[in-house]
N, C-alpha and C positions, 0 to 999 in steps of 0.2 A: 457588520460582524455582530453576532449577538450571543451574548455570554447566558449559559443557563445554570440558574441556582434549581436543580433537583428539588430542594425543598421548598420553593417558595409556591403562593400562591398564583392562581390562574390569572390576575391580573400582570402579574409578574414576568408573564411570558408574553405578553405582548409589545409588538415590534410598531415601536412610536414611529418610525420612517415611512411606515406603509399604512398605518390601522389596522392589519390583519393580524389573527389569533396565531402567536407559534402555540399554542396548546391545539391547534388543531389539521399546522402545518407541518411541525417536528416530533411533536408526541403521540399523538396518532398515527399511524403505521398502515400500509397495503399486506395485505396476505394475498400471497398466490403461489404456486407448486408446492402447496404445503410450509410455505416458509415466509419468514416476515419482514420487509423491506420499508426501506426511507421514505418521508413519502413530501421529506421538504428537495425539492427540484427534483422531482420525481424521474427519471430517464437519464440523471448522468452518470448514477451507479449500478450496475446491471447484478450487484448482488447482495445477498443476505443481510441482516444486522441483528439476527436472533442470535439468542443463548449457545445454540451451535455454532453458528458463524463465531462470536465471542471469543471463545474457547480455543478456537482453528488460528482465528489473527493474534491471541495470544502465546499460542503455541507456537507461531509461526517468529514472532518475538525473540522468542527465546533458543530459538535455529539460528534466526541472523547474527542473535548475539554468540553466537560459539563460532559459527562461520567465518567471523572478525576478532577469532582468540579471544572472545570475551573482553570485545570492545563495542562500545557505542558509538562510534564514531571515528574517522580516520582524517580528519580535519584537523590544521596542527595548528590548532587553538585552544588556549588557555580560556575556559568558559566561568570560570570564578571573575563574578560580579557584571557578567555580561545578561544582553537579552538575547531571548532565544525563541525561533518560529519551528512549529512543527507541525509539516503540514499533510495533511488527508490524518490525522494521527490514531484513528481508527477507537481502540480502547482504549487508548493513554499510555501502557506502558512505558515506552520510550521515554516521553515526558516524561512521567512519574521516576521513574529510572535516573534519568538526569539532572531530575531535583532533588530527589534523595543523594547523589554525588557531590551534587554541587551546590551546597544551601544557599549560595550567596549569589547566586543566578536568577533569572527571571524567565519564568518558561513558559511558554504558550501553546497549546494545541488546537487545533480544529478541525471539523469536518463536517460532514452532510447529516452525519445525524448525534444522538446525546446519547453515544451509549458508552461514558468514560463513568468511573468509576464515581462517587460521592465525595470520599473519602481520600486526601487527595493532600500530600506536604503545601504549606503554605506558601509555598513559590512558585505552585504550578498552578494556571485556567486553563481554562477551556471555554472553545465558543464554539457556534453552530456557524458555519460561514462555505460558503461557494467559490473558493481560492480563484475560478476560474474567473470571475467579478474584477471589476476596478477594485482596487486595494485604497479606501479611503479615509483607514487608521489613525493615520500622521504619524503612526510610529516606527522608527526603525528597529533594523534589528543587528546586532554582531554576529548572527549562526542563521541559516537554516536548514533544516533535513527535511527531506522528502524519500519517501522507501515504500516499495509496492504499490504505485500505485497504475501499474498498467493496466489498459482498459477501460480506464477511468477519466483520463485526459483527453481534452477535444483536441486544444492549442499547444503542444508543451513549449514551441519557442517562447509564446507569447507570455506563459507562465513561468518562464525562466528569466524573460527582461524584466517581468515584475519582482521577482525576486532582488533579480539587482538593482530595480529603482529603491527597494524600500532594503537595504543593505544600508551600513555603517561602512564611509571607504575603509577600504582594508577588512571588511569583511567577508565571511566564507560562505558559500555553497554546500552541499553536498547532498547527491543524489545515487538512492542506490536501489536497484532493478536488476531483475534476471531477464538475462537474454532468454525470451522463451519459445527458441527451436532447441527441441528434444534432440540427444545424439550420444553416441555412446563411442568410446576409444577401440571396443573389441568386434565390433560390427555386430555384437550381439543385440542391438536393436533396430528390425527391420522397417522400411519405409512402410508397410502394408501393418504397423503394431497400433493397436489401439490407442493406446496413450499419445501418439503422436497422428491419428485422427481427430482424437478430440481437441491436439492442441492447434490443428489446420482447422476447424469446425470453431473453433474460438478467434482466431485470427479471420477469420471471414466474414464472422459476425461481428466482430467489433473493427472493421475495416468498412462494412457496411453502413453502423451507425458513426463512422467521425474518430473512435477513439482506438487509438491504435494500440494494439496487442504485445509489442514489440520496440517499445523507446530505447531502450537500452543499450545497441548499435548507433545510437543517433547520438547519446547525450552529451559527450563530450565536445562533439561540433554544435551543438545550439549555446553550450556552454560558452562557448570561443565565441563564435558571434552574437552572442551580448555582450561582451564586452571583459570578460573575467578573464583574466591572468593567472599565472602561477596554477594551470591547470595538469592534474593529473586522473589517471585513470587507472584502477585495481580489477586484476581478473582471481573471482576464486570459483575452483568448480565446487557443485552443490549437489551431488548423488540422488538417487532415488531408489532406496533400499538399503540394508542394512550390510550389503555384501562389500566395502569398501574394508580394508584392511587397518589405515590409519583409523585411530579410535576416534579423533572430531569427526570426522567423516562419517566415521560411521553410525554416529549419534546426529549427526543431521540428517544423515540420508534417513534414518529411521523417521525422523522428523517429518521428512518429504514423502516416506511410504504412508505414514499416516495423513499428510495434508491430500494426498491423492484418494486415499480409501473412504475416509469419513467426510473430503471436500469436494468429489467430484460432483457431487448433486450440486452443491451453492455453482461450481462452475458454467454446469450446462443448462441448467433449467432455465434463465430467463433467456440466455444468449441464443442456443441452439432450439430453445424451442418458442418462445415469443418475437425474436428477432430473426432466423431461416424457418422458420413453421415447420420443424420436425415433430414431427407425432410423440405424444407421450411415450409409447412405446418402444420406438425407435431409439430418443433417450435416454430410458432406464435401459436396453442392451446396450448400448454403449457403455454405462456408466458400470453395470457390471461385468463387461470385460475390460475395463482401465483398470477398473480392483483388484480383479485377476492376475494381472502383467504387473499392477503393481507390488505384488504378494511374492512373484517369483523372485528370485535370485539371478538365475539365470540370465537376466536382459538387466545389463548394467549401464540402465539411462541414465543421464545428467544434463543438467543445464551447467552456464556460465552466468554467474553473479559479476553485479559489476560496481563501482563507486569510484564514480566522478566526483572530483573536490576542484572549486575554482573560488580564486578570492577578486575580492570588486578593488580595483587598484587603490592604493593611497591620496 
C-alpha cells in the first residue's frame, strides 16, 4: 500500500518494495477515446479518472447519499474512535464525509489511482493500493465499505474473505451495489431499448475480461461464506429520470438521468470498443440513443440498489 503526499517531491514517490517510480506508474496517465485513465495496474479499471469522470463519481456520491435518507452507511455501528477501510474510494468523498462526522475515527481510503482531493480533515489518508493484492498492512480495521465497484472486481469472494481476515471480531462489512439489470414496473421499458443494450454490451464485456458486471445478486451469499454473521440485506429502487413522484426519488433519479447523459461515453468507450472491437461509430450511436431514452419520461427504468451489512463474529 502506498500513501501519496500530492505535494511532495519525486523521490517521495518512490516504492522502496519494488525500486520502480510511482511518479511514473500513478502519476502519469494513458489517454485514449479522448479521455484519461490509470495507468498503475493498468487493465483492472476499464474507466476514466479525468475531471469528467471526477465530477460523475462525485455526483454519484451525493445520489447514494439521499438514496439512504441521507445516510452513509446502514451498519449499526458506533464509528466514534474506531478505524475504518474504504475501499476502491474513488475521490474520497465518502471518506472525507466520515471524517468530518466522526473526528475521533480513523479513516482510510484507497484505490488505483491519486485523484482524492489534497486538502483533506486530519483523520483521513489515502493510499494508491490494488485491494485485489495480499493485504499486508498488519492492520485491522472495525468498519469496511466498499460501493460501486462493479466491473472492477476479478475475485469478489476472495475480496470479501480478505476483508474479514483484516476485521476487528465483531466487526462490520458493508457492501453496496446496484443490481445492474435495467427494468421498469409499467412495462414501459422494452427489451429492444437502448439503455438496456448498452447495459447487455457492458455485461458481456466485462464477463469477457474476468470482472463481473453484476455482483450485487451474489453479495450476500459470498458474505455468509466467509464466515460473517448477523447478515442482512436492503433493497432500494433507484429510478432513472426525473418522472418518479416521491421527491427523493425524484432527485436521484435526476441524478441517474444525468450519470446516463454526461457518463455513457466513460461507460462504453473502453469496454464496448477495446474489449468487443465495436467501431467508433457504432459507439457513439449507441451512446446517442441512451441519452435519448434517457431524456424521455416516458420509459420509466430503474435499477435495484442493494446493501449487504455482515459482522466478523466476536
Amino acid at each position: 500500500m502506498v500513501e501519496i503526499d500530492q505535494d511532495a517531491p519525486s523521490s517521495a514517490l518512490d516504492d522502496a518494495s519494488n525500486g520502480t517510480s510511482l511518479r511514473s506508474t500513478i502519476v502519469q496517465y494513458e489517454f485514449r477515446h479522448g479521455r484519461r485513465y490509470h495507468s498503475n495496474h493498468a487493465g483492472n479499471y476499464q474507466f476514466p479518472n479525468d475531471e469528467a469522470e471526477q465530477d460523475r463519481l462525485d455526483m454519484l456520491h451525493h445520489m447514494f447519499h439521499r438514496l439512504l435518507y441521507n445516510q452513509l452507511f446502514l451498519a449499526p455501528i458506533n464509528l466514534a474512535g474506531k478505524r475504518i477501510l474504504d475501499i476502491g474510494t474513488g475521490t474520497g468523498l465518502w471518506a472525507i464525509d466520515v471524517g468530518d462526522e466522526h473526528p475521533s475515527a480513523t479513516v482510510i481510503g484507497n484505490d488505483l489511482s491519486p485523484i482524492q482531493p489534497q486538502w483533506v480533515p486530519p483523520n483521513v489518508k489515502f493510499y494508491v493500493d490494488d485491494v485485489e493484492k495480499d493485504w499486508v498492512e498488519g492492520h485491522r480495521y472495525d468498519y469496511i465499505h466498499c460501493r460501486y465497484l462493479a466491473g472492477s472486481i476479478r475475485d469478489w469472494p476472495r475480496l470479501i474473505r480478505q476483508c474479514y481476515d483484516n476485521l476487528t471480531p465483531g466487526g462490520w462489512l458493508e457492501l453496496q451495489e446496484t443490481a445492474n439489470t435495467l427494468y421498469s414496473e409499467d412495462d414501459s421499458l422494452q427489451p429492444d431499448s437502448y439503455m438496456v443494450r448498452m447495459m447487455d454490451g457492458l455485461f458481456t464485456a466485462c464477463h469477457q475480461i474476468g470482472q463481473t458486471m453484476d455482483p450485487a445478486p451474489h453479495m450476500r451469499g459470498w458474505v455468509e461464506q466467509a464466515g460473517f454473521k448477523n447478515t442482512t440485506q436492503q433493497r432500494f429502487k433507484l429510478p432513472v429520470g426525473n418522472w418518479p413522484k416521491d421527491a427523493r426519488l425524484k432527485e436521484c433519479g435526476t441524478f441517474m438521468r444525468v450519470n446516463f447523459v454526461e457518463g455513457v461515453d466513460a461507460f462504453t468507450a473502453a469496454l464496448l470498443g477495446d474489449v468487443l472491437g465495436w467501431e467508433r461509430d457504432e459507439v457513439e450511436l449507441l451512446n446517442a440513443k441512451v441519452r435519448d431514452e434517457a431524456m424521455r419520461n416516458q420509459i420509466h427504468a430503474m435499477f435495484d440498489f442493494f446493501v449487504v451489512v455482515g459482522q466478523k463474529p466476536e
